[in-house]
C-alpha positions as CSV (number, residue, x, y, z in Angstrom):
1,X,336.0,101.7,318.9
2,X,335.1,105.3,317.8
3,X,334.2,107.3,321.1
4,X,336.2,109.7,322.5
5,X,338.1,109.1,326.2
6,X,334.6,109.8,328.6
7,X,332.1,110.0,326.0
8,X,328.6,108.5,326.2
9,X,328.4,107.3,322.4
10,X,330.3,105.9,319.8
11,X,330.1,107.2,316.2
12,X,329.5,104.0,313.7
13,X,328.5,103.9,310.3
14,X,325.0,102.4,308.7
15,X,323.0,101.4,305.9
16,X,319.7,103.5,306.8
17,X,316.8,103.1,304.8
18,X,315.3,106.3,303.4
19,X,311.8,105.2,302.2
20,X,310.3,103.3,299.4
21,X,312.2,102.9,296.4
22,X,315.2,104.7,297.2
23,X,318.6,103.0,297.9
24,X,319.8,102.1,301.4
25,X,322.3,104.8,302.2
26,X,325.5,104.8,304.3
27,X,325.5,107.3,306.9
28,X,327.8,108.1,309.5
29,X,325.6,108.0,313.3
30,X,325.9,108.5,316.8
31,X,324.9,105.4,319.2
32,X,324.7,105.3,322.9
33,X,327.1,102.7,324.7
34,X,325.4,99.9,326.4
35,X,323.2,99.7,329.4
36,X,323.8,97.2,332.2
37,X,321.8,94.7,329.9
38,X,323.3,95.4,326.6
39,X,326.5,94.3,324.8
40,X,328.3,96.4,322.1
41,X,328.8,94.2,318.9
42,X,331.3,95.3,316.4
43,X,330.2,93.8,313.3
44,X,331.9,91.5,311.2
45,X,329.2,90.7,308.9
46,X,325.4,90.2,308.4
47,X,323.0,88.4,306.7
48,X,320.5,89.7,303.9
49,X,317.2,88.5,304.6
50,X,313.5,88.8,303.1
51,X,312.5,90.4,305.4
52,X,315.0,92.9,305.9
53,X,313.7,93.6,302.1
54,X,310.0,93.9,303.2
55,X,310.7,96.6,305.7
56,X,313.1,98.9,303.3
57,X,309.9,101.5,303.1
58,X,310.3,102.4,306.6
59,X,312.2,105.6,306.2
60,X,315.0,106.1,308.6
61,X,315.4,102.9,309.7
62,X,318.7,100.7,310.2
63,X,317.6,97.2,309.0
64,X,319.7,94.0,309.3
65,X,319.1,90.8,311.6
66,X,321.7,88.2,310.8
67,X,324.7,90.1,312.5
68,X,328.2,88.8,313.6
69,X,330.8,90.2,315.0
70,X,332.9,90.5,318.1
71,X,331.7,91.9,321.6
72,X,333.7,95.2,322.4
73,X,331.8,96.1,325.3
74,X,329.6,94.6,328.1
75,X,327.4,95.9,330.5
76,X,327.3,95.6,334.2
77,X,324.6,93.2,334.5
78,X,325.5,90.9,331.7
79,X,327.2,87.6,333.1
80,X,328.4,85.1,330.0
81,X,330.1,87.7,327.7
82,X,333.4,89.2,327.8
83,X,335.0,91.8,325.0
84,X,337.0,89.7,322.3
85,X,334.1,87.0,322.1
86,X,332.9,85.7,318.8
87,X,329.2,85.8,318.3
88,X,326.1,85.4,315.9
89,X,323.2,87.6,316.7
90,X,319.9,86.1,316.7
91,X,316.0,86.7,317.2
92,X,315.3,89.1,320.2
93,X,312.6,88.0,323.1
94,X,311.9,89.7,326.6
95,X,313.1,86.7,328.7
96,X,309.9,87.4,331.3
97,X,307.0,86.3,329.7
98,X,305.8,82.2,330.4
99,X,307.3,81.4,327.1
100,X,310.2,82.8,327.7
101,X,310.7,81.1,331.2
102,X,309.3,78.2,330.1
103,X,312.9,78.0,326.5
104,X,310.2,78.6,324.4
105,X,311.5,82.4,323.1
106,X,310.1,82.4,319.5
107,X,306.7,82.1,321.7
108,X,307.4,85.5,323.5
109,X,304.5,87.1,324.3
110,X,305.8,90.6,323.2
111,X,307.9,89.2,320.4
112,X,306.2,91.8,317.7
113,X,307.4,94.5,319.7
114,X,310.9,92.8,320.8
115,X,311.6,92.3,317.0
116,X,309.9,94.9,314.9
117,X,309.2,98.0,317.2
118,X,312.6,99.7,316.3
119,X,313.2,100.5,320.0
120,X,314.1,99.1,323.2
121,X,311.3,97.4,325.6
122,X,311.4,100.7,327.2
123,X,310.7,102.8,324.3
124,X,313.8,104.1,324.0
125,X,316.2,104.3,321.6
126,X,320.1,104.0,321.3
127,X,320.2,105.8,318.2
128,X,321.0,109.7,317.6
129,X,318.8,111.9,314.9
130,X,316.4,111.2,312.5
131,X,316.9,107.0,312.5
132,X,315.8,104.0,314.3
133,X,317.2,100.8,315.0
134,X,316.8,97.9,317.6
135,X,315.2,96.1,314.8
136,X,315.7,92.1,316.0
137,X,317.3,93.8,318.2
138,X,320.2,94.3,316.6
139,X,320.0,96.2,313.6
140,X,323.0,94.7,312.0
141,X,323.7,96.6,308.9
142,X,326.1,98.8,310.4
143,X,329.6,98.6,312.2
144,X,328.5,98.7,315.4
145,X,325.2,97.7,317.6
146,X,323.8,96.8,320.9
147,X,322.3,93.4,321.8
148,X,321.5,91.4,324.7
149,X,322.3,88.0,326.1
150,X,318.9,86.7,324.9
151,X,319.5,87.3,321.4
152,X,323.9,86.3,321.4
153,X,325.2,83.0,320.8
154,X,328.9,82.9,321.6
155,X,330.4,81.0,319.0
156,X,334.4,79.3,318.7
157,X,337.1,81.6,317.1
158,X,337.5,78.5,314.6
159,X,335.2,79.0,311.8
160,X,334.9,82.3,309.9
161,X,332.3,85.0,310.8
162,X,331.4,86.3,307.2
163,X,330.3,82.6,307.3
164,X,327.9,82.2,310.4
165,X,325.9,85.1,309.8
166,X,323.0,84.1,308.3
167,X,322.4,80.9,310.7
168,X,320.5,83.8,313.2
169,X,317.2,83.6,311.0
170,X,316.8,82.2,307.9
171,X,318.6,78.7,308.1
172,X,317.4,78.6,311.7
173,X,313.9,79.0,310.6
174,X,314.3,76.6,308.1
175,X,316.1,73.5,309.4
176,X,314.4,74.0,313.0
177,X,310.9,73.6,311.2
178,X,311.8,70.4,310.1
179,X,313.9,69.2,312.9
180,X,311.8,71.2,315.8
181,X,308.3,72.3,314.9
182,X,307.3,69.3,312.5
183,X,309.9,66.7,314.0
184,X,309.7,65.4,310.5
185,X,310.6,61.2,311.6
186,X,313.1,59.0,309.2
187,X,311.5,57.5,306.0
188,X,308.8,60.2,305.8
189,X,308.0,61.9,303.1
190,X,308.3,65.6,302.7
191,X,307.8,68.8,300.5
192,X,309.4,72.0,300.8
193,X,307.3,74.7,299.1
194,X,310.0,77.5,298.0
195,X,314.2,76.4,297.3
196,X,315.4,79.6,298.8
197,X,317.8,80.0,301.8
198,X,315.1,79.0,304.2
199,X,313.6,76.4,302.1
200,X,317.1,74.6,300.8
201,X,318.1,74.7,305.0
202,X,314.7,72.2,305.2
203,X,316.0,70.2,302.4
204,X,319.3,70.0,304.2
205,X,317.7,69.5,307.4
206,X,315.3,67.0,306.3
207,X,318.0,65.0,304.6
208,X,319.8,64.9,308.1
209,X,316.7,63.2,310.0
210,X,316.1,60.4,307.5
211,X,313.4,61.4,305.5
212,X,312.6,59.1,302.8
213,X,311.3,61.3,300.2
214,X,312.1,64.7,300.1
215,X,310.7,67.3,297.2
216,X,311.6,70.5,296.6
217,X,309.3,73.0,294.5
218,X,309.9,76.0,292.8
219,X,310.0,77.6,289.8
220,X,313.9,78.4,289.4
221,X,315.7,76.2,287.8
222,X,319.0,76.7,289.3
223,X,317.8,76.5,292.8
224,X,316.1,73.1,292.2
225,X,319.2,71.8,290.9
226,X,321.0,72.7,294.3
227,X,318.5,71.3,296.2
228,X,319.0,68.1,294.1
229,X,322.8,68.7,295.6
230,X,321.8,69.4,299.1
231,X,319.4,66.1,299.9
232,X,316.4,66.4,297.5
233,X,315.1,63.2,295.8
234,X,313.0,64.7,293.7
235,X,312.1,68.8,292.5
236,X,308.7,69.8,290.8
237,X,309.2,73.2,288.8
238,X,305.8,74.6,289.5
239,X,306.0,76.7,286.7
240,X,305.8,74.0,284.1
241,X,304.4,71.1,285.9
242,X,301.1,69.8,287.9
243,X,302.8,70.4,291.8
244,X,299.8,68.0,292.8
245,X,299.8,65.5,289.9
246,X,303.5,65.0,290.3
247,X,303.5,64.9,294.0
248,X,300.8,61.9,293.8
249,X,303.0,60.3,290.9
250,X,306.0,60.4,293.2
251,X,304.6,59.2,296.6
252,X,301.6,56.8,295.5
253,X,299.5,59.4,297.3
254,X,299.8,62.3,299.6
255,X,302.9,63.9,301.6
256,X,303.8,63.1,305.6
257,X,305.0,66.9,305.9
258,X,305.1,70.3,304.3
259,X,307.6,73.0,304.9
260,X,305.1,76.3,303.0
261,X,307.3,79.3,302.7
262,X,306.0,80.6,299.8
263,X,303.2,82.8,300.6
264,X,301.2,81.4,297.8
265,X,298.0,80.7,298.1
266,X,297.5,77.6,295.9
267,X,300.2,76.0,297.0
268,X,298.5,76.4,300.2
269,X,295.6,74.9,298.9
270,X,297.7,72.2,297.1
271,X,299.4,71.2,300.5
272,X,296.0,71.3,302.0
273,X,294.7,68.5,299.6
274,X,298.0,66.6,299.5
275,X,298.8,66.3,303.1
276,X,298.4,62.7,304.5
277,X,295.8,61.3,307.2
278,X,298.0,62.9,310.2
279,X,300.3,64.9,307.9
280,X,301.2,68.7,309.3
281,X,302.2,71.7,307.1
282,X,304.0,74.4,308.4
283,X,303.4,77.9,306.8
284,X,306.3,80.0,307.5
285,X,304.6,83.3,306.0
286,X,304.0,84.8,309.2
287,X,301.4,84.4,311.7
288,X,300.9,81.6,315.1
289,X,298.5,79.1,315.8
290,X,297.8,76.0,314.8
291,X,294.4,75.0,312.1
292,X,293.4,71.4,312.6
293,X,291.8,69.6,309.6
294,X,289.6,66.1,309.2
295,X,292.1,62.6,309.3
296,X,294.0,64.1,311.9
297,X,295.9,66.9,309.3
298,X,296.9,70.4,310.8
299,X,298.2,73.6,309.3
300,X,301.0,75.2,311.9
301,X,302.7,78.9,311.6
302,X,305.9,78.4,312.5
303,X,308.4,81.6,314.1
304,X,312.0,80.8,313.8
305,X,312.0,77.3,313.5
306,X,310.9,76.8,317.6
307,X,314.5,77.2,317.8
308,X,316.4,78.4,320.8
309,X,319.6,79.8,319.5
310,X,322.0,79.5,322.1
311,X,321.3,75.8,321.6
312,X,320.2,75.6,317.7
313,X,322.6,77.6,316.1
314,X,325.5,75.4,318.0
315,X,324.0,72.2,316.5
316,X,323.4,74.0,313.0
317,X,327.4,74.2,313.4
318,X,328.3,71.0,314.5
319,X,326.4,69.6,311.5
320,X,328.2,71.9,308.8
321,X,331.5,71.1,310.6
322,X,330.8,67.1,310.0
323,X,329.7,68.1,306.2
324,X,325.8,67.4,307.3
325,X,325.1,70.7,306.9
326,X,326.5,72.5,303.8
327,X,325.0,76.1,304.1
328,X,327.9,77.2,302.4
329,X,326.6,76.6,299.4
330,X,324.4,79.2,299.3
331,X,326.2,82.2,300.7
332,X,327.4,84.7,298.0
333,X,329.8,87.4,299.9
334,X,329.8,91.3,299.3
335,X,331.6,94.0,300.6
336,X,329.4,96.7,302.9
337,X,329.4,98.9,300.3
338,X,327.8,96.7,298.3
339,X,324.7,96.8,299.7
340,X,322.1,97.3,297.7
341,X,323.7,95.3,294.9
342,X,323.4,92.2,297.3
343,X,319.4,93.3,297.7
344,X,318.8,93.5,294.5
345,X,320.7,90.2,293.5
346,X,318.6,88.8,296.4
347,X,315.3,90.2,295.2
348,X,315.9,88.7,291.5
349,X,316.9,85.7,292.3
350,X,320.3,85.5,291.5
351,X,321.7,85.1,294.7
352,X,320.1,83.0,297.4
353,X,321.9,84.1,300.7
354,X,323.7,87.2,300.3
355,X,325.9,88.0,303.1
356,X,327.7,91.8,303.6
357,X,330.9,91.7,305.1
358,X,331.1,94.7,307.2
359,X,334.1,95.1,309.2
360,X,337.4,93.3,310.1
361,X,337.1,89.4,311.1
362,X,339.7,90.5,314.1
């Protein structure tokens, strides 16, 4: 750890975004040590996720929310942590709100603000200067950062870090749609709309419940071949083929489920007309609430998969470790200086979960 003997704050390093179209820059920063509630993180790796990409014109702000690493430093109040511990950072929530009491955190009432406010509940900030952080509360694109024991999942010394970083959001959105949100039941039928990290961890995860047919779409060649790999029965290249016509051709009709995560709008309208009496898409754009449609059909947004992660992301593992679950696959590894290489890669396509390894796995 950085500080000097008695000091307040740590000095850590971080990729800070400086505005719209310019490069994430490494800068050297001052950050407060933890509150009672907090736990200081040094970070092993993190994740690269859309939407870390969608948020890069926010000048001075430290992105990143598929951190892991190893705790350095509790606080007073925190309970089930100790320094040395292995964790993946997840999704932040409140812990107060009904949802929250009730294990339903990707519900949290104040989850906007929990996730994307770039400070504490408080207001505050841990951060010294011109830069913000807190994002997912974590901010994980730097050495260091402070968390809490709502969004940590303590995880075995066994399996490599670098490795386990991106379960905290994208293939925890992804295989908890299909195993949580839609409970997608054996010999169903299902589409995933998009063969990205998110959508490929539905294909995995819909493979592992017994679904009968399983489509991915897309319009990348290379990723419908690995979803061919990773439990697809049949892929529909959008780009070149009738995503309806072929869908109808495949089934004998329409589609039990729908995993959307896209954003596009006629494939929104195509799952709209291909959904089965009593079949469920879930859009996972953005957005809550639930649309319901004649025959029984509903459109649901879905946050996070309904995971929670102290439980999900321990399953997620279980499954990889008994070959069920071979996120793997998609990982591509780069070196914290490669940063913005690993964006762009991500942004082009070339490389479906790009992971920067950040500091020292011990």
């Amino acid at each position: 750890m950085l500080n000097k003997k008695g000091s307040s704050t740590i000095s850590i390093r971080a990729a800070v975004s400086r505005g719209a179209g310019r490069p994430l820059k490494i800068e050297r920063l001052e950050m407060d040590l933890p509150r009672d509630d907090e736990v200081l993180v040094r970070l092993v790796a993190s994740g690269i996720c859309h939407t870390d990409i969608g948020f890069m014109d926010s000048s001075g702000s430290i992105l990143g929310h598929e951190g892991a690493g190893i705790v350095e430093q509790v606080g007073g109040h925190v309970k089930g942590l100790r320094r040395g511990d292995h964790v993946v950072l997840s999704y932040q929530s409140c812990g107060r709100c009904r949802s929250c009491r009730g294990s339903r955190p990707a519900d949290c009432e104040h989850f906007w603000e929990a996730n994307f406010g770039f400070a504490r509940f408080d207001g505050s900030s841990a951060y010294h200067g011109d830069v913000r952080g807190h994002f997912f509360g974590q901010s994980s694109f730097a050495t260091h950062t402070l968390a809490t024991e709502r969004n940590i999942v303590k995880v075995s010394r066994t399996l490599p870090l670098d490795l386990l970083a991106p379960l905290g959001c994208g293939l925890q959105t992804g295989a908890g749609t299909v195993m949580n949100s839609l409970a997608v039941k054996a010999r169903s039928s299902v589409a995933v709309f998009g063969t990205g990290a998110v959508g490929l961890a539905a294909v995995m995860a819909a493979k592992i419940v017994g679904a009968k047919t399983i489509i991915g779409v897309d319009i990348n060649p290379r990723r419908l071949k690995l979803a061919l790999d990773l439990g697809a029965t049949h892929t529909i290249n959008s780009r070149k083929d009738s995503v309806i016509e072929r869908i109808k051709e495949i089934t004998g009709g329409g589609i039990d489920y729908i995993v959307e995560d896209t954003g596009d709008q006629e494939l929104y309208r195509f799952g709209i007309d291909l959904l089965n009496p009593n079949g469920t898409m879930a859009i996972l754009t953005g957005g809550s609430g639930t649309d319901s449609l004649p025959g029984g059909r509903r459109v649901i947004s879905v946050i996070q998969g309904d995971a929670v992660p102290q439980r999900f992301i321990p399953k997620l593992i279980g499954l990889y470790k008994r070959g069920k679950f071979p996120f793997d696959r998609l990982v591509k590894f780069y070196n914290f200086s490669e940063i913005n290489r690993a964006v762009a890669d991500a942004e082009r396509g070339a490389t479906i979960k790009p992971v920067v390894r950040i500091g020292k796995p011990g």
